[in-house]
DRENKOL-857773 format. One record per residue (C-alpha): chain; z, x, y negated; residue in one letter. Coordinates in steps of 0.5 Angstrom, whole numbers, plus 500, padded with zeros to 3 digits. Each point is the difference from the previous one (the first is absolute). Layout:
# residues N
<atom chain="A" up="Z" east="X" north="Y" resn="A"/>
...
END
This chain:
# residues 138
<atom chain="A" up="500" east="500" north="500" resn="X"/>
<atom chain="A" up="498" east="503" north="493" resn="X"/>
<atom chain="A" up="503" east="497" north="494" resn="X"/>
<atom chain="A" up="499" east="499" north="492" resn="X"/>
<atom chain="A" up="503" east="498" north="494" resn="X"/>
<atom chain="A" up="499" east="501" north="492" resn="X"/>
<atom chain="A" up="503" east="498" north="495" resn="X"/>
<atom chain="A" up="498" east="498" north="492" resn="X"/>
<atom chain="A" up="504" east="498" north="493" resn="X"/>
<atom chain="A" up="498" east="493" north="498" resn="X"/>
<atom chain="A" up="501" east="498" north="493" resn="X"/>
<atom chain="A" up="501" east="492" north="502" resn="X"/>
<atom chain="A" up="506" east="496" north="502" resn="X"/>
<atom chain="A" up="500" east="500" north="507" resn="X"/>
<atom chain="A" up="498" east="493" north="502" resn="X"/>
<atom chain="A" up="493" east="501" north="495" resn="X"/>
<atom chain="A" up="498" east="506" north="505" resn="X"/>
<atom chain="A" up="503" east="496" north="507" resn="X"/>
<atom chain="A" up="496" east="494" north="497" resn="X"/>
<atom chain="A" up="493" east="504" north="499" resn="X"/>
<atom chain="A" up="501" east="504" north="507" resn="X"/>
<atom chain="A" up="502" east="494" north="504" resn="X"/>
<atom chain="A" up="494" east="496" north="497" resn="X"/>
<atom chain="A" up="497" east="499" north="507" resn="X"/>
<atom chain="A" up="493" east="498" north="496" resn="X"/>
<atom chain="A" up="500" east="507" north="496" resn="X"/>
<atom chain="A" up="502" east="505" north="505" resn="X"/>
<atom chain="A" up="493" east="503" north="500" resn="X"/>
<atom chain="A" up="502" east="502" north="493" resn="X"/>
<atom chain="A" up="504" east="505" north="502" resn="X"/>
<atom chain="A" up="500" east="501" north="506" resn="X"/>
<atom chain="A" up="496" east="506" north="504" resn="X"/>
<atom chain="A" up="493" east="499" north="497" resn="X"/>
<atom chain="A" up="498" east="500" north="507" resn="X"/>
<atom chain="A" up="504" east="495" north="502" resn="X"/>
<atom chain="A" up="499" east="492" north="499" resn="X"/>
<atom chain="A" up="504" east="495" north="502" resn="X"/>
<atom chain="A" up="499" east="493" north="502" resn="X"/>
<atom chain="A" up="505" east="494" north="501" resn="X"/>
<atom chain="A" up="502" east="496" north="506" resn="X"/>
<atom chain="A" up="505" east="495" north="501" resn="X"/>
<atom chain="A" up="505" east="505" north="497" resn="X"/>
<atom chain="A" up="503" east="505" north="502" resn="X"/>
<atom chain="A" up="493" east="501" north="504" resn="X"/>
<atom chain="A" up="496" east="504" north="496" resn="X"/>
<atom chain="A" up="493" east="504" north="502" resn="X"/>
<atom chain="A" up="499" east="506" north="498" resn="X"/>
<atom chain="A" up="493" east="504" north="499" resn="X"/>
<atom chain="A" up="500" east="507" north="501" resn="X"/>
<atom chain="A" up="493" east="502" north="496" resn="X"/>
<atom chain="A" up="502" east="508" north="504" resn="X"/>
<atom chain="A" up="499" east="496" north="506" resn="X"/>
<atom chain="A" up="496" east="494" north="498" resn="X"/>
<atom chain="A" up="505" east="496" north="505" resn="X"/>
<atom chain="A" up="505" east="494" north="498" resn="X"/>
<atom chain="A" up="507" east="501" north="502" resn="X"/>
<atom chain="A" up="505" east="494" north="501" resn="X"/>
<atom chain="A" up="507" east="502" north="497" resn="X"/>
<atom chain="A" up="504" east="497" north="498" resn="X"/>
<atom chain="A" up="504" east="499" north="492" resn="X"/>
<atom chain="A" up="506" east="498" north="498" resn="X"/>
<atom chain="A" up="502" east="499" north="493" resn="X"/>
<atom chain="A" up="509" east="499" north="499" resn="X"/>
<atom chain="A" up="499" east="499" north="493" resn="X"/>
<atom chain="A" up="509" east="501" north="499" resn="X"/>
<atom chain="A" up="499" east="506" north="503" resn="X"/>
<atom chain="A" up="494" east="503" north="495" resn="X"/>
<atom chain="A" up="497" east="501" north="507" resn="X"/>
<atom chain="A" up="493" east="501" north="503" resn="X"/>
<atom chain="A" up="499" east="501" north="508" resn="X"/>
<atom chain="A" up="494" east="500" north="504" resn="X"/>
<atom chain="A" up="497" east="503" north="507" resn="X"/>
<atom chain="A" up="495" east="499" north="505" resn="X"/>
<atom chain="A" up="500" east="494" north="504" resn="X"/>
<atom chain="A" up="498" east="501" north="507" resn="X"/>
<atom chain="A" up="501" east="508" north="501" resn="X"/>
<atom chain="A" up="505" east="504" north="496" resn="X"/>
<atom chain="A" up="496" east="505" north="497" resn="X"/>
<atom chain="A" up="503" east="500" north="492" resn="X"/>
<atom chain="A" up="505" east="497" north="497" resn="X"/>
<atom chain="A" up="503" east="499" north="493" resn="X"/>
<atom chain="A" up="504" east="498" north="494" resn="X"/>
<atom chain="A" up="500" east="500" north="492" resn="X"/>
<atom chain="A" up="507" east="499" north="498" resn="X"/>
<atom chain="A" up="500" east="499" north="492" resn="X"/>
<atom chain="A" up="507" east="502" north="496" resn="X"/>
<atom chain="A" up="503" east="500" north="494" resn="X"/>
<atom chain="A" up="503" east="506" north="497" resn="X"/>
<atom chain="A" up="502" east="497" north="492" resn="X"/>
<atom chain="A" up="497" east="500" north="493" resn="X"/>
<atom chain="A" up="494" east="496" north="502" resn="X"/>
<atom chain="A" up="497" east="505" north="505" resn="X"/>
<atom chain="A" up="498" east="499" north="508" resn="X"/>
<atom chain="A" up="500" east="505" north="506" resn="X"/>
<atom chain="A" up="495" east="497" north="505" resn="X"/>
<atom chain="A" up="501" east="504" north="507" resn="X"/>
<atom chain="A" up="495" east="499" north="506" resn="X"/>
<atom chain="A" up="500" east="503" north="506" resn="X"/>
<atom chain="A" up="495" east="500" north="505" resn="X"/>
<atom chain="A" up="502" east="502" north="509" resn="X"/>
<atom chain="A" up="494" east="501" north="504" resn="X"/>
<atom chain="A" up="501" east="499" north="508" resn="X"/>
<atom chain="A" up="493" east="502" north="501" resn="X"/>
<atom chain="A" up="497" east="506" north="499" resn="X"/>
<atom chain="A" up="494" east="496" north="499" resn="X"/>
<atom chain="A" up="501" east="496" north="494" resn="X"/>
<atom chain="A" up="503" east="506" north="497" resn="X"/>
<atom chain="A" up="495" east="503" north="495" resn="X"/>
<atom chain="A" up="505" east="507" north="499" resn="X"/>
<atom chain="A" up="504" east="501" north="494" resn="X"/>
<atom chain="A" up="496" east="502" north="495" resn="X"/>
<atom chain="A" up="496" east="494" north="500" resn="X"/>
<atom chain="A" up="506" east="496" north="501" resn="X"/>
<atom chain="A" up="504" east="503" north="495" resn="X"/>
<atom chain="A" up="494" east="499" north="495" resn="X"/>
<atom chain="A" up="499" east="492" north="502" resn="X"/>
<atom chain="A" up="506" east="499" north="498" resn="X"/>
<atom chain="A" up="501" east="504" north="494" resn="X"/>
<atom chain="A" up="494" east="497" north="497" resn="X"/>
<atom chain="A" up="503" east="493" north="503" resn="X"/>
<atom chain="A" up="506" east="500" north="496" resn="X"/>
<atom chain="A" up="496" east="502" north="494" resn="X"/>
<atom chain="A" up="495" east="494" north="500" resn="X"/>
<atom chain="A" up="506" east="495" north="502" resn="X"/>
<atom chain="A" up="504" east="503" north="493" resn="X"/>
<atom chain="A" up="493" east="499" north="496" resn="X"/>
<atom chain="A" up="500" east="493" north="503" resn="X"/>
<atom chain="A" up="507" east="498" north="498" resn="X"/>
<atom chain="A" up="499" east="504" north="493" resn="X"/>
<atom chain="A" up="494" east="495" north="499" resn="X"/>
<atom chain="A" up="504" east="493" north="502" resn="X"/>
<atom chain="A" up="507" east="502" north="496" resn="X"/>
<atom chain="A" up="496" east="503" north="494" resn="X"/>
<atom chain="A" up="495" east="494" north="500" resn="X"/>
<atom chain="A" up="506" east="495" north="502" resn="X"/>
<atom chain="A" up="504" east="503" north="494" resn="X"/>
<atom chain="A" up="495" east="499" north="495" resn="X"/>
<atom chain="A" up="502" east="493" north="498" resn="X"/>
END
């Protein structure tokens, strides 16, 4: 099993950044841009892997009193996850996520893992930027 994680600092309150991440119809604008997600009947979702060009069925469960995210393949263990968003004062946010592969398969190697995240993370703060900047504008 490899695991991942990252952290990034995120000027918001921590309910706006959980909202924008849990937006299960917005996901594509944050996550891994090789990834897209497609709801079923919640929490069954289906993932495209353009890597791969195959559609995973996983799982992804939003526990909004927890500001937490955690999702997983469905039929085989191949990775797991979570995002865990919390508040850290003065309006500011510390988003975590942690990425466990049990499949050496689904593991694109650390420095591509690293970069998906990081750029993941980036993205989601450039979302919740524009909804807490364009929702403020009264």
């Amino acid at each position: 099993m490899t695991e991942y994680e990252r952290s990034r600092t995120m000027p918001a309150l921590p309910e706006q950044v959980f909202d924008q991440a849990a937006d299960v119809d917005r996901l594509d604008a944050w996550l891994p841009r090789a990834l897209h997600v497609r709801a079923g009947e919640l929490p069954a979702v289906t993932v495209h892997e353009d890597r791969t060009d195959q559609d995973t069925a996983a799982l992804l469960r939003a526990h909004k009193e927890q500001m937490r995210l955690e999702w997983g393949t469905r039929d085989q263990g191949g990775y797991a996850g979570w995002l865990q968003v919390a508040g850290i004062g003065s309006g500011a946010t510390e988003v975590t996520v942690h990425l466990s592969f049990f499949d050496e398969e689904h593991d694109p190697g650390e420095k591509a893992v690293h970069a998906a995240l990081d750029d993941s993370l980036e993205r989601l703060e450039q979302h919740v930027r524009l909804r807490v900047d364009g929702g403020s504008g009264g």
